[in-house]
C-alpha positions, -999 to +999 in steps of 0.1 A: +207-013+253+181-010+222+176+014+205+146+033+206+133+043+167+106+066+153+092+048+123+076+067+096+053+048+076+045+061+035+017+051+017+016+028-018-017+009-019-016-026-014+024-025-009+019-011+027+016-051+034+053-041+037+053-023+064+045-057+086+075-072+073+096-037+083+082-040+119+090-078+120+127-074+111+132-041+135+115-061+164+137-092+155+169-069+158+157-056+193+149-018+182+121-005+198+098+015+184+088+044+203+060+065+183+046+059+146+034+081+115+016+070+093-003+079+057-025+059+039-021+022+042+011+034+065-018+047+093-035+014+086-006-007+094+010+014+122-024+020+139-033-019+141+006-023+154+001+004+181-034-012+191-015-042+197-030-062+174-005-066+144-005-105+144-038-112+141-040-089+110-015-105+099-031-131+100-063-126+084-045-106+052-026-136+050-054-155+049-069-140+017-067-156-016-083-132-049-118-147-042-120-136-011-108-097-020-133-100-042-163-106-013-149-073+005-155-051-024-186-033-013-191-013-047-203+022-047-216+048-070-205+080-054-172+093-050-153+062-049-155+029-067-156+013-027-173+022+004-145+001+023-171-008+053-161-045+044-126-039+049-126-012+074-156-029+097-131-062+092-102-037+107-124-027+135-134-061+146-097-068+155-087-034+167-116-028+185-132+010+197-099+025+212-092+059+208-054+071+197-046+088+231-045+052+251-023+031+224+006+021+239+027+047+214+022+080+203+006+074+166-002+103+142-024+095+112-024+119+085-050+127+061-061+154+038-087+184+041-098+186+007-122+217+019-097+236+032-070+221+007-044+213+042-028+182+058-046+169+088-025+152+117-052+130+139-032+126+171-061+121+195-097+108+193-110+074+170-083+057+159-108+038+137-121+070+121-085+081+115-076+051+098-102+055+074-098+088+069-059+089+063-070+057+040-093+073+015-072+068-015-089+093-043-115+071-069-111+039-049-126+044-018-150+069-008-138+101+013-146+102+047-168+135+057-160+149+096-184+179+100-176+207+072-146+189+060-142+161+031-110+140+042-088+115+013-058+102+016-030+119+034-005+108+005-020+134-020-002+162+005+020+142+025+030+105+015+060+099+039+051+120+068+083+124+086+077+159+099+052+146+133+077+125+145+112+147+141+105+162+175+100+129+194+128+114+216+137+082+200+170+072+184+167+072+152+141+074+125+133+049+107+112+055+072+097+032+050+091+046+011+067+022-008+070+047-038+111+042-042+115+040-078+147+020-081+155-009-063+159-032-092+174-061-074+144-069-058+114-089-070+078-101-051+088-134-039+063-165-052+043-184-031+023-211-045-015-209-035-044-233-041-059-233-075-095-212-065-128-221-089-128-209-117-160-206-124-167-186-090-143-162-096-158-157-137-187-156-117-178-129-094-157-105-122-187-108-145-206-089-119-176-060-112-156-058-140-181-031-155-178-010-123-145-020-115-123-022-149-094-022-127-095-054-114-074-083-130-065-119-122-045-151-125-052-179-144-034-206-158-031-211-195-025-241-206-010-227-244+013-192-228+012-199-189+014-163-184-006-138-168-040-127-185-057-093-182-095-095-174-108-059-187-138-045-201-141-055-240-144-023-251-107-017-236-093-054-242-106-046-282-087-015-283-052-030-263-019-040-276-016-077-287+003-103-264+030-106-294+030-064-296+037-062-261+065-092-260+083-077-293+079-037-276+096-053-240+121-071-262+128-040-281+133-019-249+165-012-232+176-018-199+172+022-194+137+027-213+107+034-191+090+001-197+122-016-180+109+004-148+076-017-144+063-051-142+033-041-150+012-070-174-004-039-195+015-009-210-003+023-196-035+019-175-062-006-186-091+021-174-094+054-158-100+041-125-067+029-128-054+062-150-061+081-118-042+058-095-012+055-116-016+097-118-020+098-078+008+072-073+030+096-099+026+123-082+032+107-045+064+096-060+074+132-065+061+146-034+081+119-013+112+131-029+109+160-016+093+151+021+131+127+022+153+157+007+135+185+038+140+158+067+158+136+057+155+098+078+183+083+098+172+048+078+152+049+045+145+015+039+129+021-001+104-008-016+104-006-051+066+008-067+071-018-094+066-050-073+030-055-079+000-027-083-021-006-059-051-028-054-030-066-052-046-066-019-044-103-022-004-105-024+000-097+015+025-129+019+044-117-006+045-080+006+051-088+036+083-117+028+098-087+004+093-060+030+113-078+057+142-088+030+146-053+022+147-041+060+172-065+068+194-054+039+193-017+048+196-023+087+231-049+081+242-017+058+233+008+086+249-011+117+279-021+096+285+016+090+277+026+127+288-004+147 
């Protein structure tokens, strides 16, 4: 008889790809999963996978190299650096209009009231709308207003909602941390992709990298064949030299704080990307505490250092590395409780 599990489902920006990879592995092993919660790209993730329609997201995400990331950044210049009606009309075309009380599971989305300063659960209505809402990750994407109330992300309250699913009747719940801060044995696998033009994509970051200083890409060079930071020049002036940075990582000890990222920049390369790194901080914290109050029958932990917020174009990776780590945890869990 399979067991029956309530999975919990944190957010972390583009490492929410993840999550696919968790739901893959449990599915392969014959749980099933009885009811979802979900925060940020979690509600994203677990709302497409209670509408049924998981593999064709899958799909399409895995479809997307950098340029076309690029295409579905509809810039704004309100209260985000994105609208997100690229991305989230994209969602809605595969999900459809369904509202949350006819999925096939119970699904909460959580979000936050910034008017009222509380955590919203959305357990009925739009499942669209509360995707979007529990997705409104502060400075990248623009709130979503309902009425009086100005709704963000649910991870600046509540990034690992365990709480709306401790009263269901499944198994065993299941949680998946994208903010786990150790980890160290696992890396973003690499999959070779097809060279895209360059000159499209110079084309393309000449017209956002103004508005969005965050963004950085690949390229091959011929001379260092490592990674190369595209940033404003005001910023790229004022940073660390290649050499600086190799001698300050080759300086640092296996217990420094550098040794805890792979990050290709030391400290945030704008504020954009300040405030993410501040939000992500923060999440880290608050999910510490959300494991510590209820804590999960599985924890399966993906490492915040495999690649940064916005890599919305790494979803093969994500999703490779997410399974790898599910299977690990699950053989440790059923060898402990055969």
């Amino acid at each position: 008889m399979s067991k029956k599990v309530a999975l919990v489902l944190g957010s972390g920006g583009a490492r929410g790809y993840a999550h696919i990879g968790v739901i893959q592995e449990l599915e392969a092993r014959g749980y099933e999963i009885g009811c979802i919660a979900g925060c940020s790209m979690g509600a994203v993730i677990g709302g497409i996978y209670a509408a049924g329609k998981l593999d064709e997201y899958r799909q399409w995400t895995e479809s997307l190299d950098y340029l076309d990331v690029l295409r579905l950044l509809d810039v704004s210049f309100r209260l985000g650096a994105i609208r997100g009606e690229k991305i989230f009309g994209k969602i809605h075309e595969i999900v459809g209009e369904i509202d949350i009380e006819n999925l096939s599971i119970p699904y909460t989305a959580v979000a936050t009231d910034l008017t009222n300063q509380q955590e919203i659960w959305f357990q009925e209505g739009c499942l669209h709308k509360a995707m979007r809402a529990s997705a409104a990750i502060p400075s990248l994407f623009t709130p979503v207003t309902q009425g009086n109330r100005m709704l963000v992300d649910g991870g600046l309250l509540n990034p690992l909602p365990i709480v709306p699913v401790v009263a269901s009747h499944c198994d065993l719940i299941v949680a998946v941390n994208l903010n786990s801060l150790n980890q160290k044995q696992y890396h973003l696998p690499v999959i070779e992709r097809p060279a895209a033009i360059k000159g499209r994509i110079d084309q393309l970051m000449g017209s956002l990298s103004a508005r969005l200083p965050f963004l950085k890409r690949e390229t091959d060079e011929e001379e260092e064949g490592e990674l190369a930071v595209e940033v404003n020049p005001w910023i790229e002036a004022r940073a660390p030299s290649r050499k600086a940075l190799a001698e300050a990582e080759k300086d640092a000890t296996p217990n420094s704080a550098s040794d805890s990222h792979v990050l290709s920049n030391v400290g945030p390369a704008s504020l954009l990307e300040l405030v993410n790194q501040s939000f992500e901080t923060m999440q880290s914290s608050l999910t510490q505490y959300k494991i510590a109050g209820y804590p999960p029958d599985i924890l399966i932990n993906v490492p915040k250092r495999v690649c940064r917020f916005f890599e919305f174009h790494k979803a093969p990776e994500l999703i490779m590395l997410g399974r790898q780590i599910a299977s690990d945890t699950l053989d440790k869990y059923e060898s402990d409780h055969p």
